[in-house]
N, C-alpha and C positions, 0 to 999 in steps of 0.2 A: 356389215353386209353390203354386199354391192348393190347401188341403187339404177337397176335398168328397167326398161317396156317391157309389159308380159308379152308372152307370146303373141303372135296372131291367133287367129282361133285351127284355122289350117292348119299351122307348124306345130300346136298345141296337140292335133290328133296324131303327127307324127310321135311328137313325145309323149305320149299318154304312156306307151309303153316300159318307156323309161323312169319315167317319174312313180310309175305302180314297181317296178325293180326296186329303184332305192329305197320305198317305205315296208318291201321285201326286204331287203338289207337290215336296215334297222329292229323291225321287229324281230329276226333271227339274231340280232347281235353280231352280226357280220361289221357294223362299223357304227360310229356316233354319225348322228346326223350331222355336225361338224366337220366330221373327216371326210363325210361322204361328198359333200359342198367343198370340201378346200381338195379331193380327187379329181372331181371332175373340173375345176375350175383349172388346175396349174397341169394335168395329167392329159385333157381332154379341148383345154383350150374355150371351154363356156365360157361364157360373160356374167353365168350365174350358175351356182351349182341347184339341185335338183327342188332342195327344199327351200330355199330361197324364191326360188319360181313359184314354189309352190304356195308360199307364204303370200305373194303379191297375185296370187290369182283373186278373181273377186270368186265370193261362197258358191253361186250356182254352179261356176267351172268347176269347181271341186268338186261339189255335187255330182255332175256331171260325172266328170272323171272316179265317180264314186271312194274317193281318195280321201282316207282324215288324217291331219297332221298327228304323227305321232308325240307323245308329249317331252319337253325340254328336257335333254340329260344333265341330271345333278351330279359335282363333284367330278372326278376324275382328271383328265388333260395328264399332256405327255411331261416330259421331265422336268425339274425345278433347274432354275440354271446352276451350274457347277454339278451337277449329277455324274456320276464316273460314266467314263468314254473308253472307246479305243485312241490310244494316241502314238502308236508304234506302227512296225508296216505294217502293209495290207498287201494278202495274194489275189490279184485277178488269175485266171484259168480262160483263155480264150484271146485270138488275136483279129477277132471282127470288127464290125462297125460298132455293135455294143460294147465288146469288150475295150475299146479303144477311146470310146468316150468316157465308160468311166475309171479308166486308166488316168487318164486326164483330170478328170474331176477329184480323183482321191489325191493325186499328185502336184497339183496347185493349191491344196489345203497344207501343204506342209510336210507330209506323211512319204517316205517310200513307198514305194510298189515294186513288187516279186511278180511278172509277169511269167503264165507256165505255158510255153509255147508246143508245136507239134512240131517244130521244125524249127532251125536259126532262119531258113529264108520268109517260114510266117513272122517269126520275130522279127525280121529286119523289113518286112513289111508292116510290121506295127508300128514301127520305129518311124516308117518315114509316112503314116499316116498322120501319127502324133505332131511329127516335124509341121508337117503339113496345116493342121489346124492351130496351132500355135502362132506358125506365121501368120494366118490369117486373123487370129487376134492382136497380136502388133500392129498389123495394118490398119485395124482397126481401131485401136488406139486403148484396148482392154488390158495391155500386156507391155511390156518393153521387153527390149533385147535382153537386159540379164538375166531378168526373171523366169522367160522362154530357156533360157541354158542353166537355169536351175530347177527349171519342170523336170528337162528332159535327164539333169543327172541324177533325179530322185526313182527313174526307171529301169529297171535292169529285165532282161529277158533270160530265162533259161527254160530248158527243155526236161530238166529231171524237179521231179515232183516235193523229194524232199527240201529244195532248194526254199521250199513256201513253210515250210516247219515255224520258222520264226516270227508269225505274225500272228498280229490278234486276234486277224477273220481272214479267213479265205473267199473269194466269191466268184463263183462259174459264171458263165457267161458264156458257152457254148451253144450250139446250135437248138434252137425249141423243137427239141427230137427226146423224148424220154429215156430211149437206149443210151443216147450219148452222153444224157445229165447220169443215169446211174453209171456208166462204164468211170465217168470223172471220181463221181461220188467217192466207190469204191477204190479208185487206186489213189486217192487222198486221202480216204479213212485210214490206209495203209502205213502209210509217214508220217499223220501229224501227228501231234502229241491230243489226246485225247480232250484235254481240255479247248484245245481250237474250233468256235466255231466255224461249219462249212455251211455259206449263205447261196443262194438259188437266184438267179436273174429271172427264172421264168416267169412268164407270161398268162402261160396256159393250164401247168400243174400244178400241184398242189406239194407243198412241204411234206406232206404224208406220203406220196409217189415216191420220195427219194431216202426215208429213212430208213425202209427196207433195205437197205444198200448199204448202210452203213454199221458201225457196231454199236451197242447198246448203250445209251449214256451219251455218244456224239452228237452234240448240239444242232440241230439244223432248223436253219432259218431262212426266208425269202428275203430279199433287200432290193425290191422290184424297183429300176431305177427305166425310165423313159426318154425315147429315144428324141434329138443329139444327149447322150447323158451328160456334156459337159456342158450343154444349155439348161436343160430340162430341169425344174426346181424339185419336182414330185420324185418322193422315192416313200414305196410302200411297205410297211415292216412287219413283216408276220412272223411271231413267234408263238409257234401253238403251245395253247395251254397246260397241254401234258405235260409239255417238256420242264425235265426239274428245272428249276429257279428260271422261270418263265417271266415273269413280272422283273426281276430286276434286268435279264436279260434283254425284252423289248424295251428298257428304261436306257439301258447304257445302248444300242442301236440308234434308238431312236437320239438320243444326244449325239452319236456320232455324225448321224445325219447332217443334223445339225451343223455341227462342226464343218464339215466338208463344204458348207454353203446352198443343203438340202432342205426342204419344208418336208418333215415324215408325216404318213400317218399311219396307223394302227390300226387292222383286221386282220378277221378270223381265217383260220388256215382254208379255204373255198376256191375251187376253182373260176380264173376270172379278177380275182380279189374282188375289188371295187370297181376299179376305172374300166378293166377289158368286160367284165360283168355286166356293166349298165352300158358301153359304148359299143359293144361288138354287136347285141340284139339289137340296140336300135339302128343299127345300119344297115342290118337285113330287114326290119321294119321297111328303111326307106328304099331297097331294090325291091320291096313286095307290092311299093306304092308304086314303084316305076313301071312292074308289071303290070301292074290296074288300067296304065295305058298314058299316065304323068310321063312329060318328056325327060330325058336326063337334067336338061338345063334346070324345067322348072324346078323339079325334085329338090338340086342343090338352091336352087337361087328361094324359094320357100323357107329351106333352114335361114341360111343368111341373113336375106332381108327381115324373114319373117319373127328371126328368133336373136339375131343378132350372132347367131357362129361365122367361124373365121374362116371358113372351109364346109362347103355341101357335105353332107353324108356321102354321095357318093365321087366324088374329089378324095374324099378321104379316105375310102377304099381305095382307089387307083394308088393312093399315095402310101397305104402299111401294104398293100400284097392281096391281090385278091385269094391266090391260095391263101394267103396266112390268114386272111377274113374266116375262109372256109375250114380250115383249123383249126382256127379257134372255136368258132360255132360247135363242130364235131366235138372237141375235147370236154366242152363244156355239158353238150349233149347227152356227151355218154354218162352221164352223173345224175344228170338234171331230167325231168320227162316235162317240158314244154315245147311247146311247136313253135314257138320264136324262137328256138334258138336250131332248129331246121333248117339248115342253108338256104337259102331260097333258091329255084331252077336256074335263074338264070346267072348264076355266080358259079354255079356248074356247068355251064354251057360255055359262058366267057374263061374258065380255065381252060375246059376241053380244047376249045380253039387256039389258048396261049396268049391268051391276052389277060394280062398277072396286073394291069395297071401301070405305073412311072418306068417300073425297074424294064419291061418290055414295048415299053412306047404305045402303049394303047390298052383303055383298059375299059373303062364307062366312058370313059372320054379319049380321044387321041393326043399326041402327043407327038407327034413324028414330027411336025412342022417346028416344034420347040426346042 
């Protein structure tokens, strides 16, 4: 367990929110307290995950916070080593920023990649993304020359769907648009061979939104991987319970993970999973303290100093999208009936105006000058 400062008592009232979510989590069986602590730490970038904070509060904060530790989970943990895996290709579906990171990341593990593109000119722009960041690990001394021309000859691009037939897992990676994860869905339900899982990068939905889509029996799973994916350790593996051979299924994922050079962890099929769950409301938490009349600076410099994050709450919206803040908020909403998870006004008003955060040069903060 990591040994840090508890909160300030300030920074503490920001997270109160947070911290009463996670021991929601838990008690719902949405995730071990373990998973939930190694989510938010490598997913979220804490210095401590939720219950560990919560563990080093002294008993009045708790109090306070009206909060009781939920008690220690017996038995379980993820796979024994040598547990079966995928160790053949793997299809990505998607030529984005996500899709392109973890092209990469399955593709330095050893493994081919069947990339299914919309175009040869999106693929030849995956192509020279991939180029791109490869170089930039060379430079940095993660890589050599050969092995960057052995990444890049384990990728292949095509634009026809059955081309992905021959791999273990398929995994989308298109745009966090629900029409477009089912439109994928279904015209891969169509070619593979029945036994192929088809995994989900989403963020926002839920495994259940896209089985609808597929045929009866086809395996669908999330393999929520975060973004740079070919940095990013956290990748989150939801394999709902219904699904036949559910247990051995998140057993051989979660090993693959593994394998790829990933820390998995395991919940319940819920929209949010874990990390977008407890991180997406408390960042509307801290624009509802900004609203109260908190300047932007202190807002973020409060988390920081006060809690020891790497990035203000609202730095960190500039930095995923303030639309996609507000999207995520909504999708979660529409399931959920809490008023945290309500966009807050003024995340409405700063889209209205076009100010998205990094990607548009000003967001809670500016950015022009940089």
């Amino acid at each position: 367990m990591p040994v840090v400062a508890p909160p300030s008592q300030d920074a503490l009232a920001v997270l109160s929110g947070l911290l009463r979510d996670a021991v929601l989590l838990v008690e719902r069986v949405t995730a071990t307290k373990a998973d939930v602590d190694i989510a938010m730490r490598l997913g979220a970038g804490h210095p401590a995950g939720p219950f560990e904070v919560l563990a080093g509060l002294a008993p009045d904060d708790r109090d306070r916070l009206g909060l009781l530790l939920p008690a220690d989970e017996t038995g379980g943990g993820l796979e024994a080593a040598g547990a079966p895996t995928w160790r053949g290709p793997v299809g990505v579906v998607g030529t984005g920023h996500m899709a392109t990171g973890i092209v990469e990341a399955v593709a330095r593990s050893g493994r081919p990649v069947h990339v299914l593109a919309r175009s040869s000119e999106s693929g030849a722009r995956l192509h020279a993304k991939l180029n791109a960041s490869l170089d930039r690990a060379v430079a940095r001394g993660r890589l050599d020359a050969a092995t960057k021309q052995d990444v890049l000859g384990r990728v292949s691009v095509t634009t026809d769907p059955a081309d992905l037939a021959g791999g273990d897992v398929v995994i989308e990676a298109v745009a966090e648009d629900l029409n477009a994860k089912a439109d994928v869905a279904a015209r891969l339900d169509a070619v593979l061979p029945p036994s192929v899982p088809l995994a989900t990068n989403t963020s926002s939905f839920r495994v259940g939104d896209l089985r609808h889509f597929v045929s009866t029996g086809r395996p669908v799973i999330a393999l929520h991987f975060f973004n740079p994916a070919q940095v990013m350790k956290l990748v989150e593996v939801v394999v709902p319970d219904d699904l036949p051979g559910a247990g051995p299924l998140r057993a051989v994922a979660s090993a693959w993970a593994r394998d790829i050079g990933k820390t998995p962890i395991t919940c319940a099929d819920s929209r949010g999973f874990v990390v977008n769950r407890l991180l997406i409301p408390f960042l509307n938490d801290a624009v509802r303290l900004h609203e109260s009349g908190v300047p932007v600076e202190e807002v973020d410099e409060l988390l920081t100093q006060g809690a020891g994050h790497p990035m203000g709450p609202l730095a960190l919206i500039d930095l995923i999208g303030l639309d996609v803040t507000v999207a995520a908020l909504e999708s979660m909403a529409a399931v959920e009936d809490d008023p945290r998870l309500s966009p807050a006004r003024t995340l409405h008003e700063l889209v209205a105006a076009g100010r998205l955060g990094r990607k548009t040069g000003a967001g809670f903060h500016s950015y022009q000058e940089k």
